[in-house]
C-alpha positions as CSV (number, residue, x, y, z in Angstrom):
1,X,-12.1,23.2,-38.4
2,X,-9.8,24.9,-35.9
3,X,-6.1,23.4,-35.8
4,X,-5.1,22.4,-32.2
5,X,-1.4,21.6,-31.9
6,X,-1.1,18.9,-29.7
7,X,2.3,18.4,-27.2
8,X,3.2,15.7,-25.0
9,X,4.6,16.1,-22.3
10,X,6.3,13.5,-19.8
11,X,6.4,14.2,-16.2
12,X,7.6,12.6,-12.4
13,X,4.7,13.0,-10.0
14,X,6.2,13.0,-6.5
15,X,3.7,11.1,-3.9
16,X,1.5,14.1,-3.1
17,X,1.3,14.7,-7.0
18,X,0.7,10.8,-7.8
19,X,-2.5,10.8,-4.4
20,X,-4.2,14.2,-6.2
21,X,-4.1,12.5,-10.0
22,X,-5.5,9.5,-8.0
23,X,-7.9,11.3,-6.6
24,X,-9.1,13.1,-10.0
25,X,-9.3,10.2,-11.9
26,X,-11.6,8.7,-9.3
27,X,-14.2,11.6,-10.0
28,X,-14.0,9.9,-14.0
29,X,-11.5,12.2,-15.6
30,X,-8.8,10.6,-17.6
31,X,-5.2,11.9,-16.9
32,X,-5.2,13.6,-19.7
33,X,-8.2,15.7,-18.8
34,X,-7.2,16.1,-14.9
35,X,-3.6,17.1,-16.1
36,X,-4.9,19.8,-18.5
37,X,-7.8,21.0,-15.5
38,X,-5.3,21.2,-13.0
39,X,-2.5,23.5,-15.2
40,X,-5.7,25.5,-16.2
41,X,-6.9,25.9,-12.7
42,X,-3.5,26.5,-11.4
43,X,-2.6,29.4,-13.9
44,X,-5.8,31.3,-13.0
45,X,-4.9,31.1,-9.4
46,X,-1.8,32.3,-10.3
47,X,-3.2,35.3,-12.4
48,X,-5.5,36.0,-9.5
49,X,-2.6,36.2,-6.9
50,X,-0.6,38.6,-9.2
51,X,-3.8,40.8,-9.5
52,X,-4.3,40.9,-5.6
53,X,-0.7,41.5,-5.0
54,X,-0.7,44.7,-7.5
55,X,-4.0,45.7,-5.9
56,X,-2.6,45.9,-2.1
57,X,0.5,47.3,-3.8
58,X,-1.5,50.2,-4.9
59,X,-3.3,50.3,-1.5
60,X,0.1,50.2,0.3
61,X,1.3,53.3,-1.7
62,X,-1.7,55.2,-1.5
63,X,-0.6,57.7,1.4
64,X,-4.4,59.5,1.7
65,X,-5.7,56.3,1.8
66,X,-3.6,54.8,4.8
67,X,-4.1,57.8,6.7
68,X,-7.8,57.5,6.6
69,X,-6.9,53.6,7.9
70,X,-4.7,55.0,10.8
71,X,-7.7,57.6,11.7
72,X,-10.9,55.0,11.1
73,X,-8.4,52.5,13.3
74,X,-7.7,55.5,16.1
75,X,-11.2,55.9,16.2
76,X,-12.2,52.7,16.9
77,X,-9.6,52.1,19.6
78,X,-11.5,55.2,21.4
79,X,-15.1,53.5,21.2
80,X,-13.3,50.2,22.7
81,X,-11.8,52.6,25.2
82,X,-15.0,54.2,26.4
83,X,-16.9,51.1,26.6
């Protein structure tokens, strides 16, 4: 059987905090459960931030890239232009 270390933890829930727990438990998860769901969900939201902020870092420093922006964007602008 797998050991699972087990910490408590205390916390303050501000009003906005205490109204979102309140609103989870109403769906039938304990606090426990809604507490661990929520720092679960929010650290994959964090991981996918970090991901899109390297990716449109890469994008940003890609120079061939941009320029083909600038010329698809240029091009465009003519077609509106001409209409």
């Amino acid at each position: 059987m797998e050991h699972v270390a087990r910490l408590a933890v205390s916390i303050r829930l501000d009003d906005e905090s205490q109204r979102a727990l309140h609103a989870l438990e109403t769906t039938g998860l304990t606090r426990s459960e809604a507490i661990r769901k929520g720092l679960c969900l929010a650290a994959e939201q964090l991981g996918r931030l970090e991901m899109i902020r390297r990716e449109a870092e890469m994008v940003t420093a890609d120079q061939q890239d941009r320029r083909e922006m600038l010329e698809i964007a240029a091009f465009m602008e003519s077609l509106r232009a001409e209409g």
